[in-house]
Steps between C-alpha positions, in 0.01 A plus 500: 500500500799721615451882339767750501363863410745789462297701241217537255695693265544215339624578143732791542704293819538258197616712266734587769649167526535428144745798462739270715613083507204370766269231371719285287505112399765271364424430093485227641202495682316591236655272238386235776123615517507505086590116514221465749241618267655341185352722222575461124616813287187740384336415828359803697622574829455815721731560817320738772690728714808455253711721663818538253320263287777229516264220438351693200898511367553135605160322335530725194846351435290168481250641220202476767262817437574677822387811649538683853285743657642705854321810655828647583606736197867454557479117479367558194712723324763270646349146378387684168889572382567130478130428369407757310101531388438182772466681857167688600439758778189363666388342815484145611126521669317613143723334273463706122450116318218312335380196719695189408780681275813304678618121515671637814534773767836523745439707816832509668555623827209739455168407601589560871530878453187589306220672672190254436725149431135364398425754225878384371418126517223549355614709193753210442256206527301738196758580245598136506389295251276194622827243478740748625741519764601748788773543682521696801771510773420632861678519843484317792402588839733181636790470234796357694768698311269810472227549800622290719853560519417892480274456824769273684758820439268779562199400659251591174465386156706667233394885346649512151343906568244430167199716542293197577615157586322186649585163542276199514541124573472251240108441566418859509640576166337191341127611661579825347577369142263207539219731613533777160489327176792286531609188582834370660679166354805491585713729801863501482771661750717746464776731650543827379834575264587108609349333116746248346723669258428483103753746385824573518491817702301394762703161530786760563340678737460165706850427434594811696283413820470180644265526736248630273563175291457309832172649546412460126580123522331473843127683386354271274515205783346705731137449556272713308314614787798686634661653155527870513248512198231311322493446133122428395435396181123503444223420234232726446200340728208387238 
């Protein structure tokens, strides 16, 4: 895999960027990954790394029992004003959870930047319950629109300037899932602020730039070997 290291001071650079806009997702995307895992209401769900805790907002409006856990304080003072009494201050490798509480797990753009990505997997794989689902989405090393097109302008993949960033072709990320406690079914593509609009606001924000829609339209033909991210859902290996 590709690793990016600026710093080990992991939590506090964070809590830095949470005081400002970075890391953001359409409602969108994550009213697309709910409709991948299809829960019914009163199902548990937990959402790792949940940053502002928009999919904790989003699946709550849909009566699913969800909660979100972040190491970053300020993500969760932010994610905890919308979801009050749902969002926990704890880390992703030593998850604070009973083995198989959830019917599902969502992992979004995260795993990449944790210290030991096994530990994480592995924590995942053990809160599950034995028919649950995961869902975790990870970068490529070779997206067209991402890597690629990054390393034809500059010479060198993209730096987002996270404290820790890899990226990993399709195969490595499934022999690291495969290889702690889970099990990949399905992998899906997927460009990064590109998902299909299912709300008004982000059909407007389409609206107002058409080459974004181009690109939106144009991603999900594209082969999923060459997507700027993976979207694994996984079963919990037996």
């Amino acid at each position: 895999m590709i690793e990016i290291r600026h710093t080990k001071d992991t939590r506090s650079t964070y809590n830095h960027i949470y005081t400002g806009e970075a890391i953001n997702q359409m409602d969108s995307f994550f009213l697309w990954i709910l409709s991948l895992l299809n829960l019914r209401p009163e199902q548990w769900l937990l959402d790792i790394s949940t940053g502002r805790g928009k999919m904790v907002e989003l699946a709550g409006q849909q009566r699913i029992n969800t909660y979100g856990i972040d190491f970053s304080l300020v993500a969760c003072v932010l994610a905890a004003r919308n979801s009050p009494g749902s969002i926990t201050c704890g880390d992703g490798q030593l998850l604070p959870y009973a083995d198989n509480t959830f019917d599902a797990v969502t992992n979004l753009g995260s795993l990449e930047h944790f210290e030991n990505m096994e530990s994480g997997v592995r924590e995942m794989a053990r809160i599950l319950k034995p028919a649950g689902l995961a869902c975790l989405t990870v970068p490529n090393s070779f997206g067209l629109f991402w890597n690629v097109s990054s390393a034809w302008q500059t010479g060198d993949v993209d730096d987002d300037g996270q404290p820790l960033q890899r990226y990993g072709t399709r195969r490595q990320w499934e022999k690291l899932l495969n290889a702690n406690d889970l099990h990949v079914t399905q992998v899906l593509g997927y460009e990064h602020e590109h998902a299909f609009p299912r709300t008004w606001q982000d059909a407007r924000r389409y609206w107002f730039r058409p080459i974004r829609t181009i690109r939106m339209l144009v991603a999900p033909h594209l082969p999923v070997n060459i997507a700027g991210q993976f979207v694994f859902l996984c079963h919990k290996r037996k």
